[in-house]
N, CA and C atoms as an extended XYZ file, in Angstrom:
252
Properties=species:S:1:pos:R:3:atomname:S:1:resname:S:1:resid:I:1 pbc="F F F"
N         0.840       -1.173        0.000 N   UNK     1
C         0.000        0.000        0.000 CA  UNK     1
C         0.889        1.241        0.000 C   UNK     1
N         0.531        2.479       -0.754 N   UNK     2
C         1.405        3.470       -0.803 CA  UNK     2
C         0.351        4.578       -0.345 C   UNK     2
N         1.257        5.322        0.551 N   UNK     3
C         0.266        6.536        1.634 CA  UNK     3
C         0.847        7.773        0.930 C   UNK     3
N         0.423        8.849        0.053 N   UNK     4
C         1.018        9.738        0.026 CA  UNK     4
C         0.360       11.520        0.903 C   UNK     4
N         1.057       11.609        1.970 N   UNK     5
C         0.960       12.721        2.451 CA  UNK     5
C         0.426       14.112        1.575 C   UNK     5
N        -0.306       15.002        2.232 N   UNK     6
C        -0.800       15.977        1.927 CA  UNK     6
C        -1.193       17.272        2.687 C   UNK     6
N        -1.733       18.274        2.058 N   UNK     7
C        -1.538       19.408        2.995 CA  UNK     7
C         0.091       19.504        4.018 C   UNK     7
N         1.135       19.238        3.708 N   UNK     8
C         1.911       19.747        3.987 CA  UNK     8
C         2.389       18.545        5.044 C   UNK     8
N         2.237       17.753        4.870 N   UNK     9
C         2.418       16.680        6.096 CA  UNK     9
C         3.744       15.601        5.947 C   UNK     9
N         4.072       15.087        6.701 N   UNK    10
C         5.542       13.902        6.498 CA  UNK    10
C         4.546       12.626        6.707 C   UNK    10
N         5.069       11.604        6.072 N   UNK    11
C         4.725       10.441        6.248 CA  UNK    11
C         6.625        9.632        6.550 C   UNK    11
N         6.729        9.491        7.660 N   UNK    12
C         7.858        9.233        8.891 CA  UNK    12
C         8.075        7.949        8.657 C   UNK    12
N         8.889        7.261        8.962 N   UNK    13
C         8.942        5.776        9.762 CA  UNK    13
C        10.311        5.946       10.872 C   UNK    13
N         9.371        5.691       11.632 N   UNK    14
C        10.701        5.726       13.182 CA  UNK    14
C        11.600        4.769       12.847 C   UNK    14
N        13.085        5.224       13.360 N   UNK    15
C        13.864        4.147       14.153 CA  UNK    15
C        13.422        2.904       14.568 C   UNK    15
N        13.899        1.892       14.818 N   UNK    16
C        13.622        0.844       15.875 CA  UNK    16
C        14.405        0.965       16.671 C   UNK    16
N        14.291        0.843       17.782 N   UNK    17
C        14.922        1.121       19.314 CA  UNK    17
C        15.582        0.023       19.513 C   UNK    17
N        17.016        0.085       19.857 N   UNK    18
C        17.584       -1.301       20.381 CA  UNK    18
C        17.355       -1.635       21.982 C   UNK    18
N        17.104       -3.056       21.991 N   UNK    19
C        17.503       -3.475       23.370 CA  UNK    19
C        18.029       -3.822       23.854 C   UNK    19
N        19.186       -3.756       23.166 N   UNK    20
C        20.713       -4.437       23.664 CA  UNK    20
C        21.517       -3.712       23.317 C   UNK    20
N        22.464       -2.939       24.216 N   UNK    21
C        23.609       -1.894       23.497 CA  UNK    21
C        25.108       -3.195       22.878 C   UNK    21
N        25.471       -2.264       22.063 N   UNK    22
C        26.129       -3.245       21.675 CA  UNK    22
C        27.565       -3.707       22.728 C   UNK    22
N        27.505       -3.703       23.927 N   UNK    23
C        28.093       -4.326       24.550 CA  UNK    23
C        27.631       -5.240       25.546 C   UNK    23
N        26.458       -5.776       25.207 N   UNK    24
C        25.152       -6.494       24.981 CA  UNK    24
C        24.419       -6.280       26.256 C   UNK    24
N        24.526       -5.129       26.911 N   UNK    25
C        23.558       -4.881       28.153 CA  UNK    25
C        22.335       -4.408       27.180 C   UNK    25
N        21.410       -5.097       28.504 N   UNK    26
C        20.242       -5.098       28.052 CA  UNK    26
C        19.457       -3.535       28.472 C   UNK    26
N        18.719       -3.086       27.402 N   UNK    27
C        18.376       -1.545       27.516 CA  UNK    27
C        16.867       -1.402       28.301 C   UNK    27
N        16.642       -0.816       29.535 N   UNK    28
C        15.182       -0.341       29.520 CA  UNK    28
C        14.547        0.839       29.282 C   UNK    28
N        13.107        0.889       28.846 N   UNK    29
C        13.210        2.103       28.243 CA  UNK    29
C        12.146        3.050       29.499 C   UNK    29
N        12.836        3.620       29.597 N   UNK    30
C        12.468        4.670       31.079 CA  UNK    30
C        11.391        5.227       30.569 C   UNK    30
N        10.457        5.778       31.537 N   UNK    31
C         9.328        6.615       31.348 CA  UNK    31
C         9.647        8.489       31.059 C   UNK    31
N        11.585        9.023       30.661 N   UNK    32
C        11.385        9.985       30.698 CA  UNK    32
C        11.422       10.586       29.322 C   UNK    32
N        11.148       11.771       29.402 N   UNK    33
C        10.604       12.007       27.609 CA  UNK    33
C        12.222       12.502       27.034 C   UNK    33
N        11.768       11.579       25.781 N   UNK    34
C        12.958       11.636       25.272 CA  UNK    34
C        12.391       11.935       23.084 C   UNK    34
N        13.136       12.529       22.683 N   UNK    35
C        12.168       12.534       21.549 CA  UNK    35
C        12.855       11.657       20.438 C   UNK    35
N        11.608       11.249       19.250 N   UNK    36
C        12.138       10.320       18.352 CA  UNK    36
C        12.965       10.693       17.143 C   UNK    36
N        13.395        9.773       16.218 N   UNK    37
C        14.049        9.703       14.918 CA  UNK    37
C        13.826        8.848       14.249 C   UNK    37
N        13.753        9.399       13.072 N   UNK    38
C        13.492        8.348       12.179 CA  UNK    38
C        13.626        9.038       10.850 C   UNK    38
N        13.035        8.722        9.409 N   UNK    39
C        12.979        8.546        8.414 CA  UNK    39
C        12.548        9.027        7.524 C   UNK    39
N        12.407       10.169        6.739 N   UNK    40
C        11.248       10.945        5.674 CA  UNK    40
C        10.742       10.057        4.788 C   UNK    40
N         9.833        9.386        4.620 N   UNK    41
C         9.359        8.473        3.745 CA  UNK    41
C         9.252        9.461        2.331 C   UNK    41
N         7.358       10.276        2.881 N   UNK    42
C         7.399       10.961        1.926 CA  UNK    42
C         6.848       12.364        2.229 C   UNK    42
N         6.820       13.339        1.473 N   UNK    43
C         6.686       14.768        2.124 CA  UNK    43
C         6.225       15.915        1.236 C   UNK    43
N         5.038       16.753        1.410 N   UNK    44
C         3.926       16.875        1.128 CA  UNK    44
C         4.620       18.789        1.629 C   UNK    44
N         5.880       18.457        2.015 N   UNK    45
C         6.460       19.642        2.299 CA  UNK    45
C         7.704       19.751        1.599 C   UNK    45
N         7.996       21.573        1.447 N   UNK    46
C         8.962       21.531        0.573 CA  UNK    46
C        10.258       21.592        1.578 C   UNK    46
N         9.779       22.131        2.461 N   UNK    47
C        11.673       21.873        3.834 CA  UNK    47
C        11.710       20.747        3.367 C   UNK    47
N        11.375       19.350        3.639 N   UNK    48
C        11.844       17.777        4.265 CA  UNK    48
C        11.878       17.416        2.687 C   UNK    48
N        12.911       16.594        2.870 N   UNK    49
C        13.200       15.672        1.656 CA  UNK    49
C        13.217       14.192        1.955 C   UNK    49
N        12.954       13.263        1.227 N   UNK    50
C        12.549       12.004        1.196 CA  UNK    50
C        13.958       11.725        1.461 C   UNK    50
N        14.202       10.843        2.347 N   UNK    51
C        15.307       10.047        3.456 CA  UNK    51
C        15.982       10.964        4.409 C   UNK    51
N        15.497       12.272        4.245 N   UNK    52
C        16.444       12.630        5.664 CA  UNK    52
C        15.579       12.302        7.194 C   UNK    52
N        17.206       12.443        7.758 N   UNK    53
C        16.994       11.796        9.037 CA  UNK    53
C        16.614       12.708       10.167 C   UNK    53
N        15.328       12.742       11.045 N   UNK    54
C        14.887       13.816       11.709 CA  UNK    54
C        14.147       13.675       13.234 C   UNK    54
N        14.437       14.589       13.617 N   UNK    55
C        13.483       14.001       15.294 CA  UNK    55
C        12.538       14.798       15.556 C   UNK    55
N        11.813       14.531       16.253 N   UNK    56
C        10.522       15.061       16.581 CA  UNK    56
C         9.909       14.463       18.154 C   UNK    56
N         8.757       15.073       17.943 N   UNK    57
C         8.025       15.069       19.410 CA  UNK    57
C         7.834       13.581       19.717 C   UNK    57
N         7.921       12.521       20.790 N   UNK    58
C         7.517       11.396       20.118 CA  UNK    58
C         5.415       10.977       20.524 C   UNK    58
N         5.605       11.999       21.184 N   UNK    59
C         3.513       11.964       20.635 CA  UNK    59
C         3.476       12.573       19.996 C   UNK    59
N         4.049       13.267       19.255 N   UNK    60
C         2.978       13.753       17.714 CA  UNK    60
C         2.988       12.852       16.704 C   UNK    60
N         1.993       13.497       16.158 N   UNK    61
C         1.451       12.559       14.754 CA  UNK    61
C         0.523       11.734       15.474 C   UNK    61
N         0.138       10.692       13.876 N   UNK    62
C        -0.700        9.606       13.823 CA  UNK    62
C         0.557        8.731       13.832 C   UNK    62
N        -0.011        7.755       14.159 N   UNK    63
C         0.969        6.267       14.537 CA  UNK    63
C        -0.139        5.314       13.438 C   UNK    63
N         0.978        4.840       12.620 N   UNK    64
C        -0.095        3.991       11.194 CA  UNK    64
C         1.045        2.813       11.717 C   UNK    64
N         0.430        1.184       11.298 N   UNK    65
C         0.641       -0.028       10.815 CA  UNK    65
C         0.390       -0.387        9.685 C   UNK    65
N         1.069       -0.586        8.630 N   UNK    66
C         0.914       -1.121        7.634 CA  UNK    66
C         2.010       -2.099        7.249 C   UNK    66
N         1.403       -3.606        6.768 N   UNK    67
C         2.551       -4.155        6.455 CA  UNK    67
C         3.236       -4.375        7.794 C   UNK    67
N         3.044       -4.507        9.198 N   UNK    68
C         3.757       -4.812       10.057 CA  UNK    68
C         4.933       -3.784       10.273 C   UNK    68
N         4.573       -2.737        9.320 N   UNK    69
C         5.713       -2.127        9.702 CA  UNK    69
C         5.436       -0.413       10.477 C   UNK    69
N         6.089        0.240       11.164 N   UNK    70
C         5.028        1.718       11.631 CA  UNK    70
C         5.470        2.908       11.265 C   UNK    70
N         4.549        3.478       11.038 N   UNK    71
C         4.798        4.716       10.246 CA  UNK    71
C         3.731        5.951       11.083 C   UNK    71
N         4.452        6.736       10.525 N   UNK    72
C         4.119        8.401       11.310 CA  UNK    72
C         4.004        9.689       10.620 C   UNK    72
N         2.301        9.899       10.653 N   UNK    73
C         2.197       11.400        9.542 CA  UNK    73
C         2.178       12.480       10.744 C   UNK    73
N         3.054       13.193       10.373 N   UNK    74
C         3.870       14.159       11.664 CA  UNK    74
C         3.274       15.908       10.380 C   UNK    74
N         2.823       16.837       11.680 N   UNK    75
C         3.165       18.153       11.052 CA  UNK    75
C         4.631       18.894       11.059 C   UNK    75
N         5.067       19.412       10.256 N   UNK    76
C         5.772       19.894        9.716 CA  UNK    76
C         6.915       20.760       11.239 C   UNK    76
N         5.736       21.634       11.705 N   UNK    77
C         5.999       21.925       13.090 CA  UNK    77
C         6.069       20.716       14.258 C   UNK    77
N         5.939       19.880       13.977 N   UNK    78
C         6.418       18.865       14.790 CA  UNK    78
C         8.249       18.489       14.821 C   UNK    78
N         8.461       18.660       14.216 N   UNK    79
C         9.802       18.219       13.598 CA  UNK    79
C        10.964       19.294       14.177 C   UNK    79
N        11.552       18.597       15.361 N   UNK    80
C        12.636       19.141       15.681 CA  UNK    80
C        14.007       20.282       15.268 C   UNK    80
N        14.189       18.974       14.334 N   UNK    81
C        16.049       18.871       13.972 CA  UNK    81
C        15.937       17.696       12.621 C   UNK    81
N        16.694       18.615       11.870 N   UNK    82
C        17.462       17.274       10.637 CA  UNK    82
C        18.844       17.239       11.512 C   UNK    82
N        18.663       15.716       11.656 N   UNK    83
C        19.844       15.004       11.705 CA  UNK    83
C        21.267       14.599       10.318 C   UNK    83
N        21.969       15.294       10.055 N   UNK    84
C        22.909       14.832        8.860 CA  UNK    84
C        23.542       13.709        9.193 C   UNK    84
């Protein structure tokens, strides 16, 4: 299925979070707010370009499943920081 964003919107896919650092302790993930990163799928805006890497609020947006996999239509003002 292909989602294409509109009115100005990102269609995201987060990171996956590790649970094991790689010196294989095991990670928990604390209750303090910390914000996400992930992926420009696709973008309905002219700032964001398709694959850059960016963080944001991690409650904003819609939270989509498709394909087992999760994805995030985030506003524009949601969006932190490009990560290079």
């Amino acid at each position: 299925m292909t989602i294409i964003p509109v009115n100005s919107k990102l269609l995201v896919q987060p990171e996956k979070k590790q649970d094991i650092s790689p010196g294989g302790i095991i990670l928990i993930e604390s209750d303090e707010y910390r914000p996400s990163v992930g992926y420009v799928i696709e973008s309905a805006c002219e700032i964001f370009k398709k694959g850059q890497h960016i963080m944001f609020d991690k409650y904003a947006g819609t939270r989509l499943i498709i394909d087992n996999e999760e994805y995030i239509i985030l506003n524009p003002e949601d969006v932190f920081a490009i990560i290079p």
